[in-house]
Structure formats: structure tokens, C-alpha cells
C-alpha positions in Angstrom: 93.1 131.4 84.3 91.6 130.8 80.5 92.9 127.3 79.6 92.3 128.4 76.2 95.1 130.7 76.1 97.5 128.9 78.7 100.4 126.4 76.7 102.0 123.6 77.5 105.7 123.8 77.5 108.9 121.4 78.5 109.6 121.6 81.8 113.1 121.3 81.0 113.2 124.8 79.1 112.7 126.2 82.7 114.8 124.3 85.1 118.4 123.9 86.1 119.5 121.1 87.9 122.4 121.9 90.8 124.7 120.1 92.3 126.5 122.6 94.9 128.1 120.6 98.3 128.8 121.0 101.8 132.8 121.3 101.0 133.3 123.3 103.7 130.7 121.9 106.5 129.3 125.2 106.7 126.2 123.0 107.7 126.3 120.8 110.1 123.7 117.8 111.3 120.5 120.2 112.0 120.4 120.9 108.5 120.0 117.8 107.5 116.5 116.7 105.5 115.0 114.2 104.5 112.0 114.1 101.8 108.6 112.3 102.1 106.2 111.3 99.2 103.4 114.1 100.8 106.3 116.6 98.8 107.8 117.8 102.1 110.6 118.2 103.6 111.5 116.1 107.2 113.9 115.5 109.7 115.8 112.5 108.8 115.7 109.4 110.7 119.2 108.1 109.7 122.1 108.0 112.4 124.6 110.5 111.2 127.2 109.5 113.8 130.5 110.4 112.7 129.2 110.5 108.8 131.0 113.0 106.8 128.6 115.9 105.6 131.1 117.4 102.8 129.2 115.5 100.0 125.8 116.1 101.2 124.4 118.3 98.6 123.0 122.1 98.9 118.9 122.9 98.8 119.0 126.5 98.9 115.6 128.4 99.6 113.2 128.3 96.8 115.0 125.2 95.5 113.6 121.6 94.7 114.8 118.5 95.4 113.5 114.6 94.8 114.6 111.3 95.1 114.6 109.6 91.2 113.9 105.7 92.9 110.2 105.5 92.6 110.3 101.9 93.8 108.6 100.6 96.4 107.2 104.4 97.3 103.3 103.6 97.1 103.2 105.0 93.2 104.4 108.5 94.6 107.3 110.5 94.2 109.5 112.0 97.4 109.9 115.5 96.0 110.1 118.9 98.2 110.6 122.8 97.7 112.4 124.6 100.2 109.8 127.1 100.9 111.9 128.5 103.8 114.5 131.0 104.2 116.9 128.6 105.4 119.5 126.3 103.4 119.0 122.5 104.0 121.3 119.2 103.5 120.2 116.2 101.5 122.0 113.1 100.4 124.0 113.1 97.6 121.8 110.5 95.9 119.3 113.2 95.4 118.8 115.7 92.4 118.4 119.1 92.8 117.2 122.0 90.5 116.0 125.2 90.4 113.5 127.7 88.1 116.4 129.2 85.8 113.7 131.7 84.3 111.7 133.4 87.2 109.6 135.8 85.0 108.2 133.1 83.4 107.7 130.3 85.8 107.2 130.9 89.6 108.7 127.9 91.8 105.9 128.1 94.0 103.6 127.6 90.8 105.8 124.5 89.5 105.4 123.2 93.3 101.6 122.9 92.8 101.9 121.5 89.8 104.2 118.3 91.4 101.4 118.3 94.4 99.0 117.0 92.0 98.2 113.1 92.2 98.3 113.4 88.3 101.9 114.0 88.7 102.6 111.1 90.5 100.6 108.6 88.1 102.9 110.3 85.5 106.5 110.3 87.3 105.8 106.5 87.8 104.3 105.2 84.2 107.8 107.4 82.7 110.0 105.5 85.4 112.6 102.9 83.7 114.6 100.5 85.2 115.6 96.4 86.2 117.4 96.1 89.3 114.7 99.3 91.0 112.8 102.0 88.6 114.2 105.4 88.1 112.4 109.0 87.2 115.6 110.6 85.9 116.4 113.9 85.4 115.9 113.5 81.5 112.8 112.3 82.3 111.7 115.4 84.7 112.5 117.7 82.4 110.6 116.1 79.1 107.4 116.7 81.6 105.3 119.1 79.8 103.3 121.8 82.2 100.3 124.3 81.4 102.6 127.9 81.6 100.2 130.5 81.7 101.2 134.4 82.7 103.3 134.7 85.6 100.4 137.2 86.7 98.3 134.1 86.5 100.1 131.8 88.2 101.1 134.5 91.6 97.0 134.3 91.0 97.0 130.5 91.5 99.8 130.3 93.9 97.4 133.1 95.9 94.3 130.9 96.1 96.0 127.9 97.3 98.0 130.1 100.1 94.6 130.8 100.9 93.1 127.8 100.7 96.2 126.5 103.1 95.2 129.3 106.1 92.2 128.1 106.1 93.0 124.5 106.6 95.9 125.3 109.3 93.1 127.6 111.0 90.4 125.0 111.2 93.3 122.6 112.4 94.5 125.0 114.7 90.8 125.6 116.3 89.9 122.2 116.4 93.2 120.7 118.6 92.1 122.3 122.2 88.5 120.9 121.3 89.9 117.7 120.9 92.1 117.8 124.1 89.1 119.3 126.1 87.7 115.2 124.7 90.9 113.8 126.4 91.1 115.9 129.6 88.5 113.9 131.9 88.3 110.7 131.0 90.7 108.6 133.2 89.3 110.7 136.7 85.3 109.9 135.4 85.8 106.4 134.8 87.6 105.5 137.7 87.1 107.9 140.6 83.2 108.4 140.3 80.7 105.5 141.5 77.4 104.8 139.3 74.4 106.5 141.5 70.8 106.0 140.3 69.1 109.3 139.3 66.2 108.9 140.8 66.7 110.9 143.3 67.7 113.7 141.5 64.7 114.2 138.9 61.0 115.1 139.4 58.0 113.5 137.1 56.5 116.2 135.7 52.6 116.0 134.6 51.2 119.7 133.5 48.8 119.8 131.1 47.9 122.4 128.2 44.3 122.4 129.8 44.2 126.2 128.6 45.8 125.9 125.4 48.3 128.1 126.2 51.1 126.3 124.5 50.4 126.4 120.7 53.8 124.4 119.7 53.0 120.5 119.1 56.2 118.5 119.0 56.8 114.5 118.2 60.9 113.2 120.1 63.0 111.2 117.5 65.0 108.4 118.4 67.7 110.5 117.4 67.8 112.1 120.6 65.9 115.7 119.7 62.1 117.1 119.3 60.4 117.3 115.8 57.1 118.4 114.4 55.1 115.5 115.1 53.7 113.2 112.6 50.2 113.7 113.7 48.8 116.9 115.2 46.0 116.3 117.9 42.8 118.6 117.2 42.2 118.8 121.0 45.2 119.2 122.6 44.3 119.6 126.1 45.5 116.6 127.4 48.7 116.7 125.9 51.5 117.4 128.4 53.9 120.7 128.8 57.4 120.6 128.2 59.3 123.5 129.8 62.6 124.9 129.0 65.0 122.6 130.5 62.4 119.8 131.3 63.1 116.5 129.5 60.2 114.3 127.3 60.4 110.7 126.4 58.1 108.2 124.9 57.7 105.2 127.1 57.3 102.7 124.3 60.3 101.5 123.0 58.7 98.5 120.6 58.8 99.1 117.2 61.7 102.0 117.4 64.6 100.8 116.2 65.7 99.5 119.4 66.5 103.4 120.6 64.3 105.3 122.7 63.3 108.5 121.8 64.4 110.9 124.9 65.1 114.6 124.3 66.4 117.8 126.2 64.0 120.9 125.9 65.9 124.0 125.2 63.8 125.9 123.0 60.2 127.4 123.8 57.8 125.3 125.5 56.2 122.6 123.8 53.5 119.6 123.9 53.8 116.3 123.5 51.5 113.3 123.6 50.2 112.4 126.8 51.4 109.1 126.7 54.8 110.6 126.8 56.7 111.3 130.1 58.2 114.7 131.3 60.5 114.9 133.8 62.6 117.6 135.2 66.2 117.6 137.4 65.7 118.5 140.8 68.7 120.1 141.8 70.6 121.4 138.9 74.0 122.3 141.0 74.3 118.4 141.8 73.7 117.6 138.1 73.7 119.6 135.1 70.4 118.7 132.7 72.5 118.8 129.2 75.5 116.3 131.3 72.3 113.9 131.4 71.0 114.4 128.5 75.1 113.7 127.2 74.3 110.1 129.2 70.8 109.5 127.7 71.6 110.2 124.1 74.5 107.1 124.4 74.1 103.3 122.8 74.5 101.7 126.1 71.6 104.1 127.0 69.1 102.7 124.4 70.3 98.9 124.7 69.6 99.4 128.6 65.8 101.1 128.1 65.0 98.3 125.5 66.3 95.2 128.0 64.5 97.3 130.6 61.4 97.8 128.9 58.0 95.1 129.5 54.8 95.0 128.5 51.8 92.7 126.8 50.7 94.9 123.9 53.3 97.1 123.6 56.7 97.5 125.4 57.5 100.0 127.9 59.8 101.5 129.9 57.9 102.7 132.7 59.1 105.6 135.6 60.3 103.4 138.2 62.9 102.2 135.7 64.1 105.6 134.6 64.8 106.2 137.8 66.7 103.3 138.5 69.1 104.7 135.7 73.0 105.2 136.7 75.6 107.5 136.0 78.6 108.7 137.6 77.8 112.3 139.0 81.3 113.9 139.0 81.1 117.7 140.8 79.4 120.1 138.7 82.5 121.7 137.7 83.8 118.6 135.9 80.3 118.2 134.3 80.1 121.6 133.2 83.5 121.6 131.9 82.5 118.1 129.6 79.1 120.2 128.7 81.2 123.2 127.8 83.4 120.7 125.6 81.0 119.0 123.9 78.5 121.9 123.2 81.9 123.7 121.6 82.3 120.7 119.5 78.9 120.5 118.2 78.8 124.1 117.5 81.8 124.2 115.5 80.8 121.1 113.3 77.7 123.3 112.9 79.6 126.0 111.5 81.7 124.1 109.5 77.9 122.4 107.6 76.6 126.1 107.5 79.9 127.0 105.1 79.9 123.9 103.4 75.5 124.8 102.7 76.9 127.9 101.5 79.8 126.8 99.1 77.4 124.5 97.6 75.2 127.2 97.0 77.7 129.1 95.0 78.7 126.2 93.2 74.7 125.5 92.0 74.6 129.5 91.5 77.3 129.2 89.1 76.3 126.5 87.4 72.7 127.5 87.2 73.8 131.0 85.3 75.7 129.2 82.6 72.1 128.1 81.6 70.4 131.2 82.3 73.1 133.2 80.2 72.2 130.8 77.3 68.9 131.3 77.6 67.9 127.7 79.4 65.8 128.4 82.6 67.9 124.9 84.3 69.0 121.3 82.8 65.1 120.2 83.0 64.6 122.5 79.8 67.0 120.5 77.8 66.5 117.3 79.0 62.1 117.3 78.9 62.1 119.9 76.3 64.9 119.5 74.2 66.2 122.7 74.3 69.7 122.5 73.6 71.0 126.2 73.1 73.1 126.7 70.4 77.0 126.1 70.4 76.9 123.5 73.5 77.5 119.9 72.9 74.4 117.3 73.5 76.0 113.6 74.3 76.2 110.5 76.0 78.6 110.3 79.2 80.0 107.4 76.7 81.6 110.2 74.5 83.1 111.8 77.4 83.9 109.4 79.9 85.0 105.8 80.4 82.5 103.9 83.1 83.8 101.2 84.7 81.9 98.2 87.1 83.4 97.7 90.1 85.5 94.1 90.9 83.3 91.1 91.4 82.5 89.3 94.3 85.1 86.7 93.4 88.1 89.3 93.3 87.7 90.6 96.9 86.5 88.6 99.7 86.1 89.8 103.6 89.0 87.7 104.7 91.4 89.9 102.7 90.4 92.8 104.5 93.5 94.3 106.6 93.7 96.3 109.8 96.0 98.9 107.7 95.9 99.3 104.1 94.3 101.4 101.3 91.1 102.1 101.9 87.9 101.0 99.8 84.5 102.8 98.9 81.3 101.4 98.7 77.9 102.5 98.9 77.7 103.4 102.3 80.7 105.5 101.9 78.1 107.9 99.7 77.8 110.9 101.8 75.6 113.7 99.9 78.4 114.7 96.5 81.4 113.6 98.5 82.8 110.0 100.1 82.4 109.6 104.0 85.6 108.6 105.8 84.0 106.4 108.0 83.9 102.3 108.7 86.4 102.1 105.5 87.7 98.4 104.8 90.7 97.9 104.1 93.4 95.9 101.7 97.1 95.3 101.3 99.2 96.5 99.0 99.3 93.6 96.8 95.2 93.9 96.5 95.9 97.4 95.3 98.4 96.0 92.9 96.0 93.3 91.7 92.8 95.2 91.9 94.8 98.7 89.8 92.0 98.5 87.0 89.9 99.7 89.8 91.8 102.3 91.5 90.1 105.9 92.1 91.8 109.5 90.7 91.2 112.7 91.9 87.9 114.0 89.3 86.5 110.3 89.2 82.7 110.0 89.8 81.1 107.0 91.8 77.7 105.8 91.5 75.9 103.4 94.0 75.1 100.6 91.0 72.4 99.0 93.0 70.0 100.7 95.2 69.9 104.1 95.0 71.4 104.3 91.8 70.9 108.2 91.6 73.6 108.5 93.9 77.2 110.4 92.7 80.0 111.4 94.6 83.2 113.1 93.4 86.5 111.4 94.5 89.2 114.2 95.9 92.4 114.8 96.5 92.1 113.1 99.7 90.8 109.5 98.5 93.1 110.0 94.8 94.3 106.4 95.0 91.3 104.5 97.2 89.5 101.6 95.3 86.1 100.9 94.6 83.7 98.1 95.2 81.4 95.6 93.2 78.6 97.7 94.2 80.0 100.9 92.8 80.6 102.4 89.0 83.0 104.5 87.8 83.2 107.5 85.9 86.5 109.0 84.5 86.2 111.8 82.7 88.8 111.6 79.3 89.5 115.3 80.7 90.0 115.0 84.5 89.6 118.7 85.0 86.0 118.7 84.3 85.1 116.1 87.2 83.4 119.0 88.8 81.2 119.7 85.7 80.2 116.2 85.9 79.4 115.9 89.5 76.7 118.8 89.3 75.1 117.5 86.2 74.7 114.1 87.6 73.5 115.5 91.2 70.3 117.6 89.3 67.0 116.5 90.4 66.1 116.2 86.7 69.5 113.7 85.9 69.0 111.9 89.0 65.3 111.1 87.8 66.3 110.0 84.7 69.1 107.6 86.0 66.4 106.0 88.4 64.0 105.7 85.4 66.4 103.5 83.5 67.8 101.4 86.2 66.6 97.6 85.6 65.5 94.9 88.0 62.1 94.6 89.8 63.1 94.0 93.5 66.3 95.8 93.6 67.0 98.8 90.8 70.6 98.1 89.4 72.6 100.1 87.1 75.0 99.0 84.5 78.1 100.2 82.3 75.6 100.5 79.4 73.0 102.2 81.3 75.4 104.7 82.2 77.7 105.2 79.5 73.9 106.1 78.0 72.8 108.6 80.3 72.6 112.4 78.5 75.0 114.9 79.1 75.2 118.3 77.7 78.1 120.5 77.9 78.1 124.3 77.3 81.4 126.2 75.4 84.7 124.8 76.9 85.6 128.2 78.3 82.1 128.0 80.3 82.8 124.7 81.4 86.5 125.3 82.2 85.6 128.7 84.3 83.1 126.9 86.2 85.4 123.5 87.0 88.1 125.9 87.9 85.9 128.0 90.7 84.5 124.8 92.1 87.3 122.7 92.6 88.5 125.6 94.3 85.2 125.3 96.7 85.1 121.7 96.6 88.7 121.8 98.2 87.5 123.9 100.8 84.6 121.7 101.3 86.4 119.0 101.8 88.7 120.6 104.1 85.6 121.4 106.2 84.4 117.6 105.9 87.5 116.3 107.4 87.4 118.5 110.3 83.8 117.6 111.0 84.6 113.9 110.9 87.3 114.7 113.6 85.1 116.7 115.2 82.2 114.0 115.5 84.9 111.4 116.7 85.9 113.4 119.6 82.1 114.3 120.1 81.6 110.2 119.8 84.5 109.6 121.9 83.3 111.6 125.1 80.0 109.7 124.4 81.7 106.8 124.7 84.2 107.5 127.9 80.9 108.0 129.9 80.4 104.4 129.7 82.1 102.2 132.1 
């Protein structure tokens, strides 16, 4: 869709508000609906027990309906389209229209344009009232809406069907993983005793005396082997790790209170021969990857590191290895946790791998607006002030407000809530996008006090001290959230380019330059001035419009993906954490 060419019309020009009843009950209870502010329709909670339904009022299919009190709704409006076949009841309080010109507006069009949080903000600044505030029908139909083609909007409408699958799909795939996390874990905490392992696992002591085995590796504390930091010249007394052996490094001083334990499954390997290598025994009684499952916990590394002794440096030695526990359920109940867990982590790889691959198209596209002008990338502008002709070199000042996040003084620890609106901060900043993890939370009335520092759906955050380089986009998904003191905002004057400015400010060459002018000799820091400086140059706005328009269309998808991988990692975190006792 060309922006350039699409209008803005009244939306009034287009609708026609209804007001057809249940005269006749041809509908009974079933048909009743309620609406919810996620712009659905639900089943209604209210007791309908001998309540007359004749003045309930008609939502035929491909009809909208919302509810004009827009107090005390969390700044959203209750508005549905009946995007089934069937006819459903609503109370007569309710206002009902239809699209009175199909060839030029499609409902289902109109129904993504009232899904948009920008929509909201809007239906609440226009609603009027004393006694409780009102978004009247007057008021719905003054709202002005881009009206392309109706070609382009069934192309719209298309992509977001699309978009839709997807996510059902993902949801869909994901459930029996997360039921496969919920299955076991009752029968392995209760019905299986602790037994030591010592029994069951063989040290191993092979050495590459030959040379044979040309791959060095180094074990990370995160549980898996890595090229090694140092490689040996002579490597003949390092030890072999086989397929399906385990290595560990004995030392756990000065390693982040973890140890470093991993679970071959790739070629063999070498590892330092200070290291130990041990094998299972009798893989029917336990199965390797169900120990590794036990090894790679918390509880695992606090135990090694309490376990651990030593003058010079702290060990944990074999005799205490084998004196580890864990309950050894039959092998079929292992295998099907294994099974379960290995499906889990495969899937969140596949989910990364699409996300990699979105974000490769994204950079692809934005990349070849420079090429087509004649810019190898952003660095040629920015070190050798190459601006090609027609684009726009400013200041994100020019084309953005920036905004410090509330001070210390505004938001204390003790006004964090159990259940609220969530807050981002620094550690929140997950790559381009906002991690939806450890999230504090605030009350309502901190929302309503702290509004000058609510989030939208385009915004940019930047960590302002630290690593300052750091920019996320905020999505449809956090559209609402607040930021902390520690963070800086970025609102675009025109919130359709958010995606523009979350690319610019992610180049190496951008990210460099808002390092460079960060103050502060202990701890870089960033300011409103700082960043409202920073240069930012735009090409045409058709060039900038096509790309924003194909990468919010990724992004969405990415972020899709990112919220099935956090569930995913839960439910991989939670059978973790039920093998504990």
C-alpha cells in the first residue's frame, strides 16, 4: 500500500449505525455476547434468569458492535466484529453499525484499523462526560481512517489472516509440549527415592596418546562444550571424550558459582587433563541426557560449590560426584521427560532460526535502499558524508521527541505489585526487542501518575546508562508498559516509521557513535540532549514508508515467535525445576 496515494476519510461517510431487536425471541440465551476491550466477542458472565431478551439488540455477521462507556476500561475500548456466520445478542446499551458502502471499505479492513492501540489512545482523549466518559456515536463517526483501494485493503486484510495462522499454529504446536512439562511431575517427586549415582557411572581416563582426536574443546558453565580458550601444542595428555561420555572441570573456584559439566553428543573430543570424564554404566537403568537434565539444574551447581574443598583452588573431586542423587524413575518415564524436553528445545530452536532469518530480510531491505542510492551502507554517510541526493540528513530532535525516564523519587520498590502493568528497564533489553521476563510491576494509579512515561506501539528504548548503544522497539504486545529512570525514550512524531528508526539506531556504525558521545568516566550515561543530537538520515518517504510497512509486518511475526519461545523456555525451566525435591 503507497501511503502517498491512500486518503483519509470520515469514518462516518462509511458506516450505519443499527438498532434491529430480538422482538420476536428468535434468539434465545446462547446467543448472548458480551464484548471485551481485546475487540472480541465473549460469553457473558451475567445471570440472565428470567430476563427478557426482546430488547436485546441484533449483531448480525460482519457487523460491529462497542460499548461507548470508556470509564474505568484500562484506556481501551470494548469493541467486536462478528466475524462469524452466526447472529449474536448484546445489550441494549450497546451501539451497533455496519459498513454501508462495501466497495469501498471492507469491515474486516475497518476491524484492523480499531485493533490498533492508536485507536484506543484516540477513542479515550475524544471521550466526554461528568458522571462516567462516553465515546458516542458522533464521536465514532468524526474518526478519520487511511481508505486506500478496496484491492489494497483485501491485501492488508490478507497479511494479517496470515499473520493470524501463523500465531494459532505456533499456539497450537506448542500446548501438547507444554502438557508433556505437566504430565510427570506429581509421580517423580513423590513416588521415586533420591539414589546416589555412583553406582551407575564409570570414570573414564583415555588419553589422545596417538593424536587421533584432532578436536580440542574447553566446557562452559552454561552446561555445553566450546572451543577452548587456549589450545595445548602437545596434546597427548589431554583426555578423550566419546559420544555419550560426560566431561567436567573439577574446579569450581572462580566460576561463577556453576560448574562447568557437559553431555558429549557430537564427535569425539579433548579436554584438559585436569578435567574428569565419566561415562553411565548401564544406560537402560538411566538415560545419559535424563542426567545431564539433573546436572545442568541450579540446585546442581549450588550443591558442587558447597561440595567442593581445596587449599589453592576448590574442587569437587570423584568421590563427591558420585555421591550425587537423583530420583531414577523407569526408563520409560525418563525417556518420555527426555523426549519432552529435547522437543521443546528443538522447537525454540526453530522458532530463533526464523526469527535469524526475518531479521535478515529486514537488514536486506534496508541495506538496498542505500545501495539503490548509490551508498554502499549508513557508515558512507555518517564517516564520509555522503548524503545522496533527495534524502533528509537530521537530528533525531527533528523527528522525534526523547524523553528520560521517572526519577528515583517517582517510583520506589515498595510500590511494586504482584499484578499490575508491567515496567521495562535495562535488563528487559533483549537484542531489538523487550524480554518478558522478571517484569516489576505497578498499580493502576502509578500508571495514572507516571502517564508522561507510558510506552506506544513504534516507541524506541535506550539503556541511558551502561550500554547506552542499546535500542529496542516497543510492540503491540508491551503498547501501554512504562519505562524506568534508567531508560530513554524515543517517539517518533510519525509512529509508523518506528521500524525505520529501530534499524538505524541498531547499525554498528550508529551504535558507535552513540557510545562515543555518552559522558561520564566510570559509568557511560546518555542524556535527552545527547540523543535528541544523534544523526539520522532518512531516504524519500515512499522508501521509508515501503520499508516500515514490510517490517512491521516481520517484526509482528518475530514477536510472535518471541512469545512462544519465552513459553517454551518456561516449560523447559519448569521440568528443570520439578526434578528438584
Amino acid at each position: 500500500m503507497d501511503a502517498g496515494n491512500v486518503k483519509w476519510v470520515r469514518l462516518g461517510d462509511y458506516i450505519e449505525q443499527c438498532d434491529e431487536r430480538n422482538h420476536s425471541n428468535k434468539y434465545g440465551i446462547e446467543a448472548i455476547k458480551g464484548i471485551s476491550t481485546s475487540k472480541t466477542f465473549i460469553d457473558t458472565k451475567a445471570n440472565l434468569d428470567g430476563v427478557p431478551l426482546q430488547s436485546y439488540k441484533l449483531v448480525a455477521p460482519r457487523y460491529f458492535a462497542y460499548v461507548p462507556d470508556t470509564s474505568r476500561r484500562g484506556d481501551k475500548v470494548a469493541l467486536a466484529f462478528n466475524d462469524s456466520s452466526c447472529t449474536y445478542l448484546i445489550s441494549s446499551i450497546y451501539c451497533v453499525f455496519k459498513v454501508s458502502v462495501l466497495d469501498k471499505l471492507s469491515p474486516e479492513y475497518l476491524y484492523l484499523f480499531f485493533l490498533r492501540p492508536e485507536f484506543d489512545r484516540y477513542a479515550r482523549y475524544n471521550s466526554w462526560g461528568s458522571a462516567r466518559e462516553v465515546f458516542s456515536w458522533g464521536n465514532m463517526c468524526n474518526t478519520m481512517i487511511p481508505l486506500p483501494t478496496i484491492t489494497e485493503q483485501q491485501k492488508v486484510v490478507n497479511a494479517w489472516k496470515a499473520f493470524r495462522e501463523i500465531k494459532e499454529q505456533n499456539e497450537a504446536k506448542a500446548a501438547p509440549l507444554m502438557q508433556v512439562c505437566q504430565s510427570y511431575i506429581q509421580e517423580l517427586k513423590h513416588k521415586y527415592p533420591l539414589q546416589e549415582i555412583g553406582p551407575y557411572i564409570e570414570e573414564c581416563d583415555e588419553r589422545n596418546v596417538d593424536l587421533s582426536v584432532r578436536l580440542s574443546q574447553g566446557i562452559a558453565n552454561t552446561k555445553v562444550f566450546q572451543a577452548p580458550k587456549q589450545v595445548a601444542l602437545n596434546s597427548k595428555s589431554d583426555k578423550i571424550v566419546r559420544t555419550g561420555q560426560f566431561g567436567y572441570n573439577r574446579a569450581t573456584t572462580r566460576n561463577g558459582e556453576k560448574i562447568s559439566i557437559a553431555y558429549r553428543t557430537g564427535a569425539d573430543c579433548t579436554v584438559s587433563s585436569a578435567y574428569g570424564v565419566f561415562k553411565i554404566t548401564n544406560e537402560d537403568i538411566i538415560e545419559p541426557y535424563f542426567l545431564w537434565m539433573w546436572v545442568s539444574r541450579p540446585e546442581f551447581d549450588r550443591y558442587a560449590r558447597f561440595k567442593s574443598h581445596g587449599s589453592v583452588r576448590e574442587v569437587m573431586d570423584w568421590d563427591e560426584m558420585c555421591k550425587v542423587e537423583l530420583p531414577v524413575p523407569p526408563y520409560e518415564k525418563q525417556k518420555e521427560i527426555v523426549d519432552g524436553y529435547k522437543a521443546i528445545t528443538e522447537r525454540i530452536a526453530l522458532k530463533q532460526k526464523i526469527n535469524d532469518n526475518l531479521e535478515a530480510t529486514i537488514q536486506a531491505a534496508f541495506d538496498k535502499a542505500f545501495h539503490d542510492a548509490g551508498v554502499s551502507l549508513p557508515e558512507t554517510i555518517i564517516k564520509q558524508n555522503k548524503v545522496p541526493q533527495g534524502w533528509t540528513d537530521a537530528t533525531v530532535g527533528d523527528f522525534a521527541s526523547v524523553q528520560t525516564g521517572p526519577f528515583g523519587s517517582q517510583l520506589h520498590n515498595e510500590d511494586y505489585v504482584e499484578s499490575g502493568t508491567p515496567i521495562i528497564t535495562v535488563e528487559h533489553m533483549d537484542g531489538k526487542y523487550i524480554a518478558h521476563r522478571n517484569l516489576p510491576l505497578v498499580s493502576q494509579n502509578d500508571v495514572d501518575r507516571l502517564r508522561k512515561y507510558d510506552l506506544h506501539t513504534g516507541d524506541i528504548v535506550f539503556s541511558r546508562v551502561g550500554s547506552v548503544d542499546r535500542a529496542v522497539m516497543v510492540s503491540q504486545h508491551e503498547d501501554g508498559w512504562l519505562f524506568s529512570g534508567r531508560c530513554l525514550r524515543v517517539r517518533p512524531y510519525d509512529p509508523n516509521t518506528g521500524s525505520y528508526f529501530l534499524w538505524w539506531f541498531n547499525q554498528p556504525v550508529i551504535r558507535q557513535l552513540v557510545t562515543a558521545s555518552a559522558v561520564g568516566a566510570t559509568m557511560p550515561s546518555i542524556n535527552t540532549s545527547i540523543l535528541n543530537s544523534i544523526r539520522i538520515v532518512f531516504p524519500q518517504k515512499d522508501i521509508v514508508t515501503q520499508f516500515c510497512k514490510m517490517a512491521d509486518g516481520l517484526i509482528e511475526i518475530i514477536a510472535t515467535n518471541l512469545e512462544e519461545i519465552r513459553k517454551l523456555n518456561d516449560a523447559r525451566e519448569y521440568i528443570q525445576l520439578s526434578l528438584s525435591r
